[in-house]
PQR file with spaces between the fields and no chain letter, atoms N, CA, C, O and H, PARSE charges and radii, in Angstrom:
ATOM       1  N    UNK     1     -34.994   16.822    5.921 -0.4000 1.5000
ATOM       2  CA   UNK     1     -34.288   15.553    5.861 -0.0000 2.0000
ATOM       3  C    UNK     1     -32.832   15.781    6.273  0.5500 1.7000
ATOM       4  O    UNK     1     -32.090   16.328    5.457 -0.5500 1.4000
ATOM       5  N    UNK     2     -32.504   15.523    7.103 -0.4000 1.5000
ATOM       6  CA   UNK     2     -31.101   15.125    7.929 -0.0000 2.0000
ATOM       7  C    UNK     2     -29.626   14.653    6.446  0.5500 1.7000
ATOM       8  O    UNK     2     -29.740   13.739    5.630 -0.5500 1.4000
ATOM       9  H    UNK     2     -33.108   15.079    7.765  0.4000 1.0000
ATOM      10  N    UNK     3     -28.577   15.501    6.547 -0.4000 1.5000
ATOM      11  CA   UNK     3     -27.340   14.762    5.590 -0.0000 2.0000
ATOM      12  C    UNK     3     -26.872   13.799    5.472  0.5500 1.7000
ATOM      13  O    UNK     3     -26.929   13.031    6.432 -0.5500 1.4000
ATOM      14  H    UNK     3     -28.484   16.245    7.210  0.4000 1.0000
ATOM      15  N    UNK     4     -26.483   13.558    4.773 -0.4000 1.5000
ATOM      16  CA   UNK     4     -26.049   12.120    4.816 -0.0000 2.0000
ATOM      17  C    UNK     4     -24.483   12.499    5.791  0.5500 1.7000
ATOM      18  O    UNK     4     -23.812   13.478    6.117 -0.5500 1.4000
ATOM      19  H    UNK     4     -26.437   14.182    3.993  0.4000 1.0000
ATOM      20  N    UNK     5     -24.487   11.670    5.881 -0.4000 1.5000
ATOM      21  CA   UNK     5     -22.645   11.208    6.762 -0.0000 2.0000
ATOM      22  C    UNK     5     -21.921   11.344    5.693  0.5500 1.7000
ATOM      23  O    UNK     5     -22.238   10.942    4.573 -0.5500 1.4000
ATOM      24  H    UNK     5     -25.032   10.875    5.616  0.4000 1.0000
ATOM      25  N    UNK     6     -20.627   12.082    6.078 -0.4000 1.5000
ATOM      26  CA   UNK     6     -19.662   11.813    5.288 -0.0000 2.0000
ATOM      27  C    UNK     6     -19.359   10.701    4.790  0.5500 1.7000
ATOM      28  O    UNK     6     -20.006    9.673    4.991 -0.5500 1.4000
ATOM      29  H    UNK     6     -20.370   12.408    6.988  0.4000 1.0000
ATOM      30  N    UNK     7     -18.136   10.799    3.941 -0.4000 1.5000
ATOM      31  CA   UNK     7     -17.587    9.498    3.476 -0.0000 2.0000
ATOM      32  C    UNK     7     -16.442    9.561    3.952  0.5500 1.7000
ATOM      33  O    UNK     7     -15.676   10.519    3.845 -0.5500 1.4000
ATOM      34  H    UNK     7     -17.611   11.635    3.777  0.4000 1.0000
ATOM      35  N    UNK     8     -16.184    8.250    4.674 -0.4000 1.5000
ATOM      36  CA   UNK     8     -14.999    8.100    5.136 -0.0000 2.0000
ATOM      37  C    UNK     8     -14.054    7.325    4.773  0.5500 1.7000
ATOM      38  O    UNK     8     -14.052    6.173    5.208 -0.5500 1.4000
ATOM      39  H    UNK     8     -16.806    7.472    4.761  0.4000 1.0000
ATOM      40  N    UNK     9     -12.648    7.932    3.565 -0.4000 1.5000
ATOM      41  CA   UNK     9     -11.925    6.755    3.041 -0.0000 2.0000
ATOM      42  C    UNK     9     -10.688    6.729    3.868  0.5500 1.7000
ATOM      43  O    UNK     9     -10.575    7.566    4.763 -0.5500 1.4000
ATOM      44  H    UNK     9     -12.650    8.867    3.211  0.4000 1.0000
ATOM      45  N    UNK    10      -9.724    5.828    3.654 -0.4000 1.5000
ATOM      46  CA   UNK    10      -8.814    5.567    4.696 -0.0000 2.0000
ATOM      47  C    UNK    10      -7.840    6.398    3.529  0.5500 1.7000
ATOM      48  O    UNK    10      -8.239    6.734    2.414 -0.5500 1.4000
ATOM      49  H    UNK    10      -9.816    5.148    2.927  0.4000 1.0000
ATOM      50  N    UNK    11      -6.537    6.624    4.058 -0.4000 1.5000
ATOM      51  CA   UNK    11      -5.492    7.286    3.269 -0.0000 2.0000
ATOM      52  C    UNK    11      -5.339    6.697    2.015  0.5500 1.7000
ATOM      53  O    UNK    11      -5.815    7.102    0.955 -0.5500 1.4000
ATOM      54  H    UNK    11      -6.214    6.351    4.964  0.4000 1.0000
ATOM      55  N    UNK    12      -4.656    5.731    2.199 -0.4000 1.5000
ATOM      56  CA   UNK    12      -4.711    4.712    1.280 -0.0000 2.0000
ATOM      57  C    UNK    12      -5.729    4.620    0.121  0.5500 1.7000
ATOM      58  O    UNK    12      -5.176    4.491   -0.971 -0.5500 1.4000
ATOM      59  H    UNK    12      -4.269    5.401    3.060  0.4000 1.0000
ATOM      60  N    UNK    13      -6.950    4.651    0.090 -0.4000 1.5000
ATOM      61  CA   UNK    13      -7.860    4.806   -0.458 -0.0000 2.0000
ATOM      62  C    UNK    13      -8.210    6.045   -1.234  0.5500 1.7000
ATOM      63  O    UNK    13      -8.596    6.219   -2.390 -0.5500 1.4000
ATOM      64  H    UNK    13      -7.399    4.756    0.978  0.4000 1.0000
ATOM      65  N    UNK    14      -7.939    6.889   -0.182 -0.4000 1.5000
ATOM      66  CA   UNK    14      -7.975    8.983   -1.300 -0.0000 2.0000
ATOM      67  C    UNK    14      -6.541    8.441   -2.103  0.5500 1.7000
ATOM      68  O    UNK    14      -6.556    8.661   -3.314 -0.5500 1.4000
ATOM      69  H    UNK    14      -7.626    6.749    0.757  0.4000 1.0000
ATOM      70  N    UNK    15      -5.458    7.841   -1.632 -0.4000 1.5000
ATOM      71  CA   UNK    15      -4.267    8.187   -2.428 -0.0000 2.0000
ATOM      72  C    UNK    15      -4.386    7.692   -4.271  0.5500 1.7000
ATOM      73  O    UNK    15      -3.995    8.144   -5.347 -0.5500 1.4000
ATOM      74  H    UNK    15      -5.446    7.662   -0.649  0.4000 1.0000
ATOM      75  N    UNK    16      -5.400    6.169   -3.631 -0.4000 1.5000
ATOM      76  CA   UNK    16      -5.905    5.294   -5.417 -0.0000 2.0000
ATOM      77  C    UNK    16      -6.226    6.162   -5.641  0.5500 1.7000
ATOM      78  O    UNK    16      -5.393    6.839   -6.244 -0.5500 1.4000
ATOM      79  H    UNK    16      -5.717    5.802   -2.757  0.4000 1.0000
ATOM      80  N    UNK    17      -7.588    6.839   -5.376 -0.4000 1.5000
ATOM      81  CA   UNK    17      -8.335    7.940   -6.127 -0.0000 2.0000
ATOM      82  C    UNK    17      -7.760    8.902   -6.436  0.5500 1.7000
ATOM      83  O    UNK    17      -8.393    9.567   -7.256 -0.5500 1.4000
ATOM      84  H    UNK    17      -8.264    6.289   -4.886  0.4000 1.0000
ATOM      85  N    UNK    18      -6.387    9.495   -6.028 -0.4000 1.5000
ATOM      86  CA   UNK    18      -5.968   10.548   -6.458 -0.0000 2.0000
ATOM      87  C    UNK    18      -5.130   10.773   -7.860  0.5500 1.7000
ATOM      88  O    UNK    18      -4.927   11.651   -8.698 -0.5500 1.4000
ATOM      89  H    UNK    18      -5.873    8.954   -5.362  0.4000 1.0000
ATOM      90  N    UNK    19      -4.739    9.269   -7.536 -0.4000 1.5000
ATOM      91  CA   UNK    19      -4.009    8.599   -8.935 -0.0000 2.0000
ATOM      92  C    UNK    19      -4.543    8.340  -10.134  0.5500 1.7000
ATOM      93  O    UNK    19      -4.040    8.431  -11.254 -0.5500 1.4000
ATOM      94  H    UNK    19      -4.904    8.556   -6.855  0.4000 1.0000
ATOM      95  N    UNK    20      -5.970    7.896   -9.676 -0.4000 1.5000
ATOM      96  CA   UNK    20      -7.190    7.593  -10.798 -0.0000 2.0000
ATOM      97  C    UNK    20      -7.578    9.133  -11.238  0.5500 1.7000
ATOM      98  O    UNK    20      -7.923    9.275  -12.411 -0.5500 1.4000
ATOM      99  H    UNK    20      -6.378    7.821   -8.766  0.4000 1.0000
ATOM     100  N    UNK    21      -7.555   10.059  -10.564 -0.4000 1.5000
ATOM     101  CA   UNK    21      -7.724   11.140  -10.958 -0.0000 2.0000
ATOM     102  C    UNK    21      -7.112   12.143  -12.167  0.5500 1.7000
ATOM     103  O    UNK    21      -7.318   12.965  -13.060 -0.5500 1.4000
ATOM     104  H    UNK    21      -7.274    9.944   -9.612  0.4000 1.0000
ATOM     105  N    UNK    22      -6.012   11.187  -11.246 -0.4000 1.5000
ATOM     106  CA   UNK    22      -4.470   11.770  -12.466 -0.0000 2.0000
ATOM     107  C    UNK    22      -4.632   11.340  -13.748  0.5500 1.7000
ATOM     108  O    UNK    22      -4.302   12.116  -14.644 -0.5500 1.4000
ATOM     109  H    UNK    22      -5.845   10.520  -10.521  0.4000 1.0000
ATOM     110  N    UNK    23      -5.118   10.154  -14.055 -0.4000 1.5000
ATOM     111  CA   UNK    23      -5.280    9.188  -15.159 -0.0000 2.0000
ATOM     112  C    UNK    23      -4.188    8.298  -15.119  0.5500 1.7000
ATOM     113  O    UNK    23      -3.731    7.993  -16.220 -0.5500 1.4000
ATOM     114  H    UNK    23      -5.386    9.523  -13.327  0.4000 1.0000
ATOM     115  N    UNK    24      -3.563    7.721  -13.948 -0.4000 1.5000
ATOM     116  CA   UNK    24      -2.609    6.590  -13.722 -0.0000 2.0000
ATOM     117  C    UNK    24      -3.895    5.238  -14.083  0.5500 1.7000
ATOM     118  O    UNK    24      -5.106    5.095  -13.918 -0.5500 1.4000
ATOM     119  H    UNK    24      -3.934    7.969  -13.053  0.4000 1.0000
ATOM     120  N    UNK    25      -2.847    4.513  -14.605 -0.4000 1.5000
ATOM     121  CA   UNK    25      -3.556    2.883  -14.983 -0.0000 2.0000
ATOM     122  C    UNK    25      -3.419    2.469  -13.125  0.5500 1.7000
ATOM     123  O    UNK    25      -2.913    3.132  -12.220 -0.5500 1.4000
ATOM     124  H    UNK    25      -1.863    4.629  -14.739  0.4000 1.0000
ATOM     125  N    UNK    26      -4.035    1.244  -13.098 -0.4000 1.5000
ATOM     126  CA   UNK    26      -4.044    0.222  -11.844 -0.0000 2.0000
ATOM     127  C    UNK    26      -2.204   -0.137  -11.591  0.5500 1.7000
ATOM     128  O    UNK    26      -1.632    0.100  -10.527 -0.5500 1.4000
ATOM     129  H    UNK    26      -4.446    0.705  -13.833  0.4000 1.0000
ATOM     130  N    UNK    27      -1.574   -0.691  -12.727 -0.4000 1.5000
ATOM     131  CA   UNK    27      -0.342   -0.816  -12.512 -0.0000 2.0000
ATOM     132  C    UNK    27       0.918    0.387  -12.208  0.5500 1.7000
ATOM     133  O    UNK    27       1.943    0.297  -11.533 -0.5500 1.4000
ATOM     134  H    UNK    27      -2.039   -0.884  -13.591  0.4000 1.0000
ATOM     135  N    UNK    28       0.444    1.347  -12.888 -0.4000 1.5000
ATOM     136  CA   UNK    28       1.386    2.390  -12.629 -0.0000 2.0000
ATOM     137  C    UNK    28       0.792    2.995  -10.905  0.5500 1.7000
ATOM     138  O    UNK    28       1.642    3.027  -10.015 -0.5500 1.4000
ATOM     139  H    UNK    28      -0.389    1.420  -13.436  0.4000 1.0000
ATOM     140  N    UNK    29      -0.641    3.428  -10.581 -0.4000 1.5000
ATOM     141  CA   UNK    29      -0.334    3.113   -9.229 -0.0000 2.0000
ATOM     142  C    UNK    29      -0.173    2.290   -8.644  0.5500 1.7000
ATOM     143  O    UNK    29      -0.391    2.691   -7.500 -0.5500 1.4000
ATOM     144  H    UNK    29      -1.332    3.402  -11.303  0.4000 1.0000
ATOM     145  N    UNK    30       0.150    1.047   -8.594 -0.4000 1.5000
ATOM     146  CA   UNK    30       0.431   -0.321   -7.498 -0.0000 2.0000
ATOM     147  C    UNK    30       2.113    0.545   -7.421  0.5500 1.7000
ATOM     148  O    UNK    30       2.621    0.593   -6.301 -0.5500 1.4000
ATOM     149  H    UNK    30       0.327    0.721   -9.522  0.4000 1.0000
ATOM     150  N    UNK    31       2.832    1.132   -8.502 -0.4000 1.5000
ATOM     151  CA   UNK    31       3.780    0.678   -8.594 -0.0000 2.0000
ATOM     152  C    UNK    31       4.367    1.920   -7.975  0.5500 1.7000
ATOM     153  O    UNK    31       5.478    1.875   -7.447 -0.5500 1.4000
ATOM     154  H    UNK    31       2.419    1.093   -9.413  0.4000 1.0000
ATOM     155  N    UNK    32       3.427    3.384   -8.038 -0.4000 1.5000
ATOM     156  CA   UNK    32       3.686    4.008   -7.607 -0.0000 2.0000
ATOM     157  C    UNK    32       3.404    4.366   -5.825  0.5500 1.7000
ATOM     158  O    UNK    32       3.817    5.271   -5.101 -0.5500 1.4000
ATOM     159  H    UNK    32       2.525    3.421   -8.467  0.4000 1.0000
ATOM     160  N    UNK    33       2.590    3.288   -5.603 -0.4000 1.5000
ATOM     161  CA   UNK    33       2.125    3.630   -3.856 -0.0000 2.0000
ATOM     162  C    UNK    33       2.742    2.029   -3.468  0.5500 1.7000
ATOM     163  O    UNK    33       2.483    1.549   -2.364 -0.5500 1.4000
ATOM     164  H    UNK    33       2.255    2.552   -6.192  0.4000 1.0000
ATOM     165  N    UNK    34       3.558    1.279   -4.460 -0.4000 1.5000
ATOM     166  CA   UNK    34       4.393    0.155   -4.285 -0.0000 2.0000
ATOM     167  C    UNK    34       3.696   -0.952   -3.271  0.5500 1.7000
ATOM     168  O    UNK    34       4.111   -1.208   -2.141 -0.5500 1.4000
ATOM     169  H    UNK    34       3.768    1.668   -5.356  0.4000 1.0000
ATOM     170  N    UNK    35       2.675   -1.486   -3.844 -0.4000 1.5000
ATOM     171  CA   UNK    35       1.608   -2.216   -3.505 -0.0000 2.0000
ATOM     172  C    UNK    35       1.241   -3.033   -4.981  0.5500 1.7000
ATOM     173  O    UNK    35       1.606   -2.716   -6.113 -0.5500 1.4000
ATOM     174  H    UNK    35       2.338   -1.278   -4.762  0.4000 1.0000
ATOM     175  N    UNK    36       0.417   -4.155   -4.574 -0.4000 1.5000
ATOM     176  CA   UNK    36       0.083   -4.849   -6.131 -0.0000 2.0000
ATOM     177  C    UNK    36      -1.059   -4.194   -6.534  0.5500 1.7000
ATOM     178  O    UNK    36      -1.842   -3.490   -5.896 -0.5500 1.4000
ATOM     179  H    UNK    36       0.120   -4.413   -3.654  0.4000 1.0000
ATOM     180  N    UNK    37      -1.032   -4.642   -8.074 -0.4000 1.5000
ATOM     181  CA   UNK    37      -2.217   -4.711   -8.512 -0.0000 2.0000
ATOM     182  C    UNK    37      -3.941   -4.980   -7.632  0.5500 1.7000
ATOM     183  O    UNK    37      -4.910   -4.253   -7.412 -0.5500 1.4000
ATOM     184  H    UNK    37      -0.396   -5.214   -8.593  0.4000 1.0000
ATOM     185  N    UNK    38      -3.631   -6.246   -7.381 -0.4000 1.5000
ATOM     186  CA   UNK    38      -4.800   -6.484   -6.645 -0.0000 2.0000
ATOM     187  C    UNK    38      -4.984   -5.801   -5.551  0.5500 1.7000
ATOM     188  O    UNK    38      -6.065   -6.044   -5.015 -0.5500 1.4000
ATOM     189  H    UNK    38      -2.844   -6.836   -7.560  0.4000 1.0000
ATOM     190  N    UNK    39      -4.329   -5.039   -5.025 -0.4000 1.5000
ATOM     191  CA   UNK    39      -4.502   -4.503   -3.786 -0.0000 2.0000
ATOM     192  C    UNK    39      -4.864   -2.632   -4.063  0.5500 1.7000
ATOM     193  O    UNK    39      -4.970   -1.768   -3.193 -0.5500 1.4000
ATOM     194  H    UNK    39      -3.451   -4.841   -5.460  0.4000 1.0000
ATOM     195  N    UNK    40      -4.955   -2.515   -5.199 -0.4000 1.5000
ATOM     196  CA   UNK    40      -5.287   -1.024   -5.751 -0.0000 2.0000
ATOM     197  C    UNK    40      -6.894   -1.921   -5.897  0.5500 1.7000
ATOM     198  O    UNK    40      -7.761   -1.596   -5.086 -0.5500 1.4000
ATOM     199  H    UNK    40      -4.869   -3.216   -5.906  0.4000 1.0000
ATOM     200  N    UNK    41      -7.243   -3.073   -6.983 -0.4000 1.5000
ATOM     201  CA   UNK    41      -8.431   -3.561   -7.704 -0.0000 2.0000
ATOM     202  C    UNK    41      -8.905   -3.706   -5.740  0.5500 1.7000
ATOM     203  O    UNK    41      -9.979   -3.159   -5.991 -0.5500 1.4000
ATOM     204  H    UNK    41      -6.538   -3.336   -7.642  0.4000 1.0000
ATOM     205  N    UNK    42      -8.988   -3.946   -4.245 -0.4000 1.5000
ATOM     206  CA   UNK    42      -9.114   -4.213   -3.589 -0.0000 2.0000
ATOM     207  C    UNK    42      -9.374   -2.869   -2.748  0.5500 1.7000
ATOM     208  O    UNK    42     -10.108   -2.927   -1.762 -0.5500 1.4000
ATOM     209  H    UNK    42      -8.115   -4.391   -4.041  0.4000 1.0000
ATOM     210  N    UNK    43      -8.848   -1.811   -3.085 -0.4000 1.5000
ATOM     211  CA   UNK    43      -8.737   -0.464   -2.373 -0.0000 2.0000
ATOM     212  C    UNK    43     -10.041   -0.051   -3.504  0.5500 1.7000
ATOM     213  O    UNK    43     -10.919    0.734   -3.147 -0.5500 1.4000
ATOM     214  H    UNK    43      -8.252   -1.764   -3.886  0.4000 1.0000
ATOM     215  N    UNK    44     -10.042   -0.506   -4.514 -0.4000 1.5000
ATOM     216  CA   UNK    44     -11.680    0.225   -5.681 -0.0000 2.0000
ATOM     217  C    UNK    44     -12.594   -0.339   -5.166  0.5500 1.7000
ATOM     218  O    UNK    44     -13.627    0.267   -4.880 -0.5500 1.4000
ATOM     219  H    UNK    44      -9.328   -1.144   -4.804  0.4000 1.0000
ATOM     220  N    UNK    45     -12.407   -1.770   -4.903 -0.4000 1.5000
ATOM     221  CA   UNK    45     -13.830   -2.263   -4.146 -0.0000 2.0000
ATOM     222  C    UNK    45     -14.079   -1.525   -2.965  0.5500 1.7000
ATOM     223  O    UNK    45     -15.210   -1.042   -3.024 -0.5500 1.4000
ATOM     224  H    UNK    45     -11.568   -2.262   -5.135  0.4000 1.0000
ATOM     225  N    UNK    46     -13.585   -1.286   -2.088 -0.4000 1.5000
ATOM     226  CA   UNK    46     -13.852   -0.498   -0.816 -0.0000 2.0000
ATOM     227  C    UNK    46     -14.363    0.632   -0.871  0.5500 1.7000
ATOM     228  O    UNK    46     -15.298    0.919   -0.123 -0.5500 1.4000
ATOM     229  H    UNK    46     -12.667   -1.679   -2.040  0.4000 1.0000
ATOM     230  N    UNK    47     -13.865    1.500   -1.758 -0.4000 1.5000
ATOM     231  CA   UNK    47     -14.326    2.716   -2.426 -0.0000 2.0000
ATOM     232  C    UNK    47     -15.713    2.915   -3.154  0.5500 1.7000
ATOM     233  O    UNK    47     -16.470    3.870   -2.973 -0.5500 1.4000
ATOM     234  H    UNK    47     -13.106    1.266   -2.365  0.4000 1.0000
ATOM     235  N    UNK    48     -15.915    1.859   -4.000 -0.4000 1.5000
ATOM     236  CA   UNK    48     -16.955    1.965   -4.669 -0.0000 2.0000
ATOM     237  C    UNK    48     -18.618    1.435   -3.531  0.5500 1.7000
ATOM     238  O    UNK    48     -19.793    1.745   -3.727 -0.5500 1.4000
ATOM     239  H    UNK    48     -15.301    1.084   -4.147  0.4000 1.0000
ATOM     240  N    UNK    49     -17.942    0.484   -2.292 -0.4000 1.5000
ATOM     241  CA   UNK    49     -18.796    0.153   -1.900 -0.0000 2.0000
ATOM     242  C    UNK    49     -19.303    1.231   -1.040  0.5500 1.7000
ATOM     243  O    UNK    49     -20.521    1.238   -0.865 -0.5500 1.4000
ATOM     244  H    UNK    49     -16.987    0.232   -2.134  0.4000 1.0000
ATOM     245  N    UNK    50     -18.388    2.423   -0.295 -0.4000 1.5000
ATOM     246  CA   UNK    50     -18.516    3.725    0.543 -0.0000 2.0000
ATOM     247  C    UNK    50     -18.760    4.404   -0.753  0.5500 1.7000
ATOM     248  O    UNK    50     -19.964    4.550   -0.964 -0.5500 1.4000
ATOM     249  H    UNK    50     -17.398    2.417   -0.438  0.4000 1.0000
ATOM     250  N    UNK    51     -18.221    4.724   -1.401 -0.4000 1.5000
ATOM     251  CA   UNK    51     -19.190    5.759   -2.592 -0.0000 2.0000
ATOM     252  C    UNK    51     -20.713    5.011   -3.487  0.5500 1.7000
ATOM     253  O    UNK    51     -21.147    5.563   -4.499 -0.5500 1.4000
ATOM     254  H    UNK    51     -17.243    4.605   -1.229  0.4000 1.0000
ATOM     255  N    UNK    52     -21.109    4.235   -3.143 -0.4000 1.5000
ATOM     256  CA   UNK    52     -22.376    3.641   -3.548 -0.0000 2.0000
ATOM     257  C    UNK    52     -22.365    3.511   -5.027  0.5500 1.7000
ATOM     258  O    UNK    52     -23.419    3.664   -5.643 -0.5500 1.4000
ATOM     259  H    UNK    52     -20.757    3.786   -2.322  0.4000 1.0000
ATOM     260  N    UNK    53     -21.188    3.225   -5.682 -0.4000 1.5000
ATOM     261  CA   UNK    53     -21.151    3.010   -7.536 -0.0000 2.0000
ATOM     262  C    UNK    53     -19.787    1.810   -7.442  0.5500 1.7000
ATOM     263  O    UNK    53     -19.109    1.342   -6.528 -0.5500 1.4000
ATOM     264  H    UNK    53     -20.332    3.101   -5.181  0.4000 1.0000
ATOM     265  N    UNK    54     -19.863    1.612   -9.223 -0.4000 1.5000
ATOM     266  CA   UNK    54     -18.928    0.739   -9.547 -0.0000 2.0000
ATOM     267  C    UNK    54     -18.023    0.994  -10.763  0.5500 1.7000
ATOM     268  O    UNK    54     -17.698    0.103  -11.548 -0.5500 1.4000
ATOM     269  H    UNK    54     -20.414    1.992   -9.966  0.4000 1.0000
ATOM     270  N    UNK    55     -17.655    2.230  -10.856 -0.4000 1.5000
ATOM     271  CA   UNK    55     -16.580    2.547  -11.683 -0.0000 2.0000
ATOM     272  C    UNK    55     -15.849    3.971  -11.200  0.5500 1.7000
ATOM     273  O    UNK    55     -16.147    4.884  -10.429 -0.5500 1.4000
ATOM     274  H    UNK    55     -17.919    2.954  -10.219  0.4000 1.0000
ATOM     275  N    UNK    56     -14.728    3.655  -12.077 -0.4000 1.5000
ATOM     276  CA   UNK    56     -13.826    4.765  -11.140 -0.0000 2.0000
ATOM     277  C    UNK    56     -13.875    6.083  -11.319  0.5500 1.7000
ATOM     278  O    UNK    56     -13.456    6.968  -10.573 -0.5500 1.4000
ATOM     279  H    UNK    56     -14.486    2.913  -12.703  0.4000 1.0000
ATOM     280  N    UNK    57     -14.770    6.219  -13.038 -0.4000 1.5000
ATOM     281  CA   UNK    57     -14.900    7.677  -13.081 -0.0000 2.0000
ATOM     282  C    UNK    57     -16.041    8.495  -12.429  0.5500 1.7000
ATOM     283  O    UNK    57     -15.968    9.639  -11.982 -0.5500 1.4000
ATOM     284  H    UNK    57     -15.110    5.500  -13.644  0.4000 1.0000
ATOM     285  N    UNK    58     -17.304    7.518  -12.476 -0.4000 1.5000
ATOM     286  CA   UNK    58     -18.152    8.136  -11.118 -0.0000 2.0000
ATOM     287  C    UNK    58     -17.497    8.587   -9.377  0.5500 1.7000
ATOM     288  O    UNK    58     -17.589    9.579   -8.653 -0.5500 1.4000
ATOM     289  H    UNK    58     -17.363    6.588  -12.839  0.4000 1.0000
ATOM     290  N    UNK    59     -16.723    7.004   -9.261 -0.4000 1.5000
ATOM     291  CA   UNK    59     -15.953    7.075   -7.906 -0.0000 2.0000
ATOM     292  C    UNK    59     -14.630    8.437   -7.605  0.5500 1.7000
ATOM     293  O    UNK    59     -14.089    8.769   -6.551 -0.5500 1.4000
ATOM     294  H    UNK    59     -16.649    6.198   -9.849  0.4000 1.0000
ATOM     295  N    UNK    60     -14.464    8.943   -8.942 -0.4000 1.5000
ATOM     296  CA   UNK    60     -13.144   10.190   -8.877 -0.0000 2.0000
ATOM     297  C    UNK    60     -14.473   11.455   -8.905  0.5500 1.7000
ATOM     298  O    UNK    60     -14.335   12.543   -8.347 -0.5500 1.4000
ATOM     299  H    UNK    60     -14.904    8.674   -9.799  0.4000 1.0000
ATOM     300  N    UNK    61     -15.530   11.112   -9.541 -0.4000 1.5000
ATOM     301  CA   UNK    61     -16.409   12.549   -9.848 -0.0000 2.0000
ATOM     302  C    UNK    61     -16.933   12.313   -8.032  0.5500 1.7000
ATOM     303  O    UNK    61     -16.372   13.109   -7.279 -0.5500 1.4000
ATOM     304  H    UNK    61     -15.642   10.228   -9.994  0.4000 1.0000
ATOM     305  N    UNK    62     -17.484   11.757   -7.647 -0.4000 1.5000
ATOM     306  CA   UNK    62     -18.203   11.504   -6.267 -0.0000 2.0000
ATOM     307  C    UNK    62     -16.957   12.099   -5.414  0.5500 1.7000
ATOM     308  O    UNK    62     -17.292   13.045   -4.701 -0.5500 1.4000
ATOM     309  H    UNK    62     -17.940   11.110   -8.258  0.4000 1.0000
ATOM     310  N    UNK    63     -15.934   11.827   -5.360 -0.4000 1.5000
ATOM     311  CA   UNK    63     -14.531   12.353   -4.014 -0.0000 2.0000
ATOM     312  C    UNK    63     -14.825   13.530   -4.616  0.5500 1.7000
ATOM     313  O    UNK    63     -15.531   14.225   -3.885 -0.5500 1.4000
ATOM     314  H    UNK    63     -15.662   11.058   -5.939  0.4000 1.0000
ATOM     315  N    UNK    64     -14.572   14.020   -5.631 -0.4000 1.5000
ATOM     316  CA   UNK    64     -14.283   15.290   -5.817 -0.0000 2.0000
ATOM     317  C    UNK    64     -15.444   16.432   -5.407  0.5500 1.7000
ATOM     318  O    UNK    64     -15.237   17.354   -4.618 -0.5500 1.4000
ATOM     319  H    UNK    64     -13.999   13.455   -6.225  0.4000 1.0000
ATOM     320  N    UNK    65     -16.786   16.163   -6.152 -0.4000 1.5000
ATOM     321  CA   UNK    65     -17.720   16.459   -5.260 -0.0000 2.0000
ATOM     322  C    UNK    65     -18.146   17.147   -3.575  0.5500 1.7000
ATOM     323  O    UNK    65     -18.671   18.117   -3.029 -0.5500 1.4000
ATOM     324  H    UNK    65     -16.954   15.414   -6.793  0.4000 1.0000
ATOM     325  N    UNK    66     -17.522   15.925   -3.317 -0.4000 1.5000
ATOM     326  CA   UNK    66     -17.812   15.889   -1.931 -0.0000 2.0000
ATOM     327  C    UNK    66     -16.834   15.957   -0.860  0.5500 1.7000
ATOM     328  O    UNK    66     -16.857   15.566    0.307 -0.5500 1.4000
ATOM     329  H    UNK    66     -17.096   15.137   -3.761  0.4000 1.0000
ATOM     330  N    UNK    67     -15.490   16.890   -1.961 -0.4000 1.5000
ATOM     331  CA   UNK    67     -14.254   17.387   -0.894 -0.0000 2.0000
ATOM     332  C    UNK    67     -13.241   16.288   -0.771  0.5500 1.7000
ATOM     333  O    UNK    67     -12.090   16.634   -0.505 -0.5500 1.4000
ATOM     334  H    UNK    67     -15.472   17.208   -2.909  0.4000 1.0000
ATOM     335  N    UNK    68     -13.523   14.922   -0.937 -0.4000 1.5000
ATOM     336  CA   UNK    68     -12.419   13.860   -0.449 -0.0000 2.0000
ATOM     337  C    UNK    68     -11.144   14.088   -1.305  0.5500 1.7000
ATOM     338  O    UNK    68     -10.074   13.653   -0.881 -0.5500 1.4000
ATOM     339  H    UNK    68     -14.458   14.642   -1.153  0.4000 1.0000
ATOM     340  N    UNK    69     -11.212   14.830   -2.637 -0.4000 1.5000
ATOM     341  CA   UNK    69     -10.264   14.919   -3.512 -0.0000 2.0000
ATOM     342  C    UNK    69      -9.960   15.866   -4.178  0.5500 1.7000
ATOM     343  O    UNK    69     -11.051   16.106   -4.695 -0.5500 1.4000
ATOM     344  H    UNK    69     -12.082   15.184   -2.981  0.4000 1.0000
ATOM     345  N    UNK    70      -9.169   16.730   -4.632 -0.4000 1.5000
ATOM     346  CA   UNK    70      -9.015   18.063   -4.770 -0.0000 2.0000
ATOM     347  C    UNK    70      -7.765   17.746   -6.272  0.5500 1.7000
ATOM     348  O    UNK    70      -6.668   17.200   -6.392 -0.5500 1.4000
ATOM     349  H    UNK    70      -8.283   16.535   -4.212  0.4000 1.0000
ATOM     350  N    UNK    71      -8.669   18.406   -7.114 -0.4000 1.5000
ATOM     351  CA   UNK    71      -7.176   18.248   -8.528 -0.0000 2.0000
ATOM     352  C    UNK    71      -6.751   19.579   -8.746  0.5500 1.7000
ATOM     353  O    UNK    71      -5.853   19.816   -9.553 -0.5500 1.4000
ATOM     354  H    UNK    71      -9.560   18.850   -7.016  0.4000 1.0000
């Protein structure tokens, strides 16, 4: 059986996850990659829909996994 394809997140996207990694809330990264709220809750949807789940601690265990994220 053939691999799957990578996952491909945009910068922006490893940077949420890297933050979520950290254990930053949604607001402390908006505030730290100086973007809103909704636009971190908007960068998780994207994420969760390329990582095939819907929460962030699967979505930080899945990058890490699979190289996108390094702690």
């Amino acid at each position: 059986m053939p691999a799957a394809p990578p996952v491909l997140l945009s910068d922006r996207q490893t940077e949420v996850l890297k933050w979520a990694a950290a254990g930053k809330s949604r607001g402390v990264t908006a505030d730290i990659m100086n973007i809103s709220e909704a636009a971190v809750d908007d960068h998780f949807r994207r994420i969760f829909k390329k990582l095939n789940c819907n929460d962030k601690v699967v979505a930080v265990l899945r990058a890490m996994s699979s190289g996108i994220i390094h702690l």
